[in-house]
C-alpha positions as a printed NumPy array, in Angstrom:
array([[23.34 , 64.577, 72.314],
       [20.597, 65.323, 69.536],
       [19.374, 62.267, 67.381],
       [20.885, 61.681, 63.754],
       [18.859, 60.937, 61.005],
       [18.953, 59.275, 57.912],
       [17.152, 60.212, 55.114],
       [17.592, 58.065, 51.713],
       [15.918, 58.202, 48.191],
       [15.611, 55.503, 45.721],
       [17.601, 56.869, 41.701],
       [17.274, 54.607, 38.764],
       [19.658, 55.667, 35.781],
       [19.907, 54.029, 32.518],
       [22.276, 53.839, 29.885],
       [25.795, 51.941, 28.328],
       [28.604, 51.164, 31.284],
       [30.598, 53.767, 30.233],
       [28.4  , 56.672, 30.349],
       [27.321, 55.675, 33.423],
       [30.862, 55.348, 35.584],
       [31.647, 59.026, 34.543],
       [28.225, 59.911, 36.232],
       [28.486, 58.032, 39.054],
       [32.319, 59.852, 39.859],
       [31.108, 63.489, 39.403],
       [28.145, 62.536, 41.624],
       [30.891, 61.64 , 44.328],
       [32.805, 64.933, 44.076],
       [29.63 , 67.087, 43.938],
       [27.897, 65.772, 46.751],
       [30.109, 64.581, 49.669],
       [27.141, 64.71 , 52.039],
       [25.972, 61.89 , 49.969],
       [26.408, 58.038, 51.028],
       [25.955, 55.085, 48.984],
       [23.521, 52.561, 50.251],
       [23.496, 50.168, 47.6  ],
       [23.828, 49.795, 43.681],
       [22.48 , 47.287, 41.622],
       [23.708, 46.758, 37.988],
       [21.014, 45.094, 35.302],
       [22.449, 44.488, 31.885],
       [19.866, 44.45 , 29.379],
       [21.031, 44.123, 25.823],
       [24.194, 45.394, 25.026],
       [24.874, 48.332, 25.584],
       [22.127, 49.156, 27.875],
       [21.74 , 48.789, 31.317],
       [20.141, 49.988, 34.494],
       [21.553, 51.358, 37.45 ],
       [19.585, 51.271, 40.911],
       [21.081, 53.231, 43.508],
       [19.932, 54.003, 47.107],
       [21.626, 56.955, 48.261],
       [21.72 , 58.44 , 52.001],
       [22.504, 61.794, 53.591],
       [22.072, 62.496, 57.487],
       [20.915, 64.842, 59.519],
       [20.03 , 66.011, 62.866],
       [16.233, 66.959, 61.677],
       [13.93 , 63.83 , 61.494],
       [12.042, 65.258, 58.098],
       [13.855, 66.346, 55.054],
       [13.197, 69.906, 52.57 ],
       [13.895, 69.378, 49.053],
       [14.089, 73.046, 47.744]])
């Protein structure tokens, strides 16, 4: 059975709350290969806040090809 890998990157997104929900569901739908590590809300002053999300995807290839 071949090894699976997991490869995951580090996205930081800013904005208000409600931009950022509408985001975060068309990023579901348009990559279901995708998996959510974490996600950590900061509110700064209202409106704005920042998003931190680690995000994974796996594969059977130890090293990843962003083209």
């Amino acid at each position: 059975m071949p090894a699976l890998y997991r490869h995951g990157v580090e996205v930081v997104l800013g904005g208000s709350y409600t931009a950022l929900v509408p985001y975060l569901r068309a990023l579901e739908q348009a990559a279901p290969g995708i998996y959510w590590g974490s996600a950590k809300l900061d509110v700064g002053q209202h409106p704005d806040c920042t998003l931190k999300l680690t995000l994974y995807s796996f594969s059977v290839r130890p090293e990843v090809r962003f083209e």
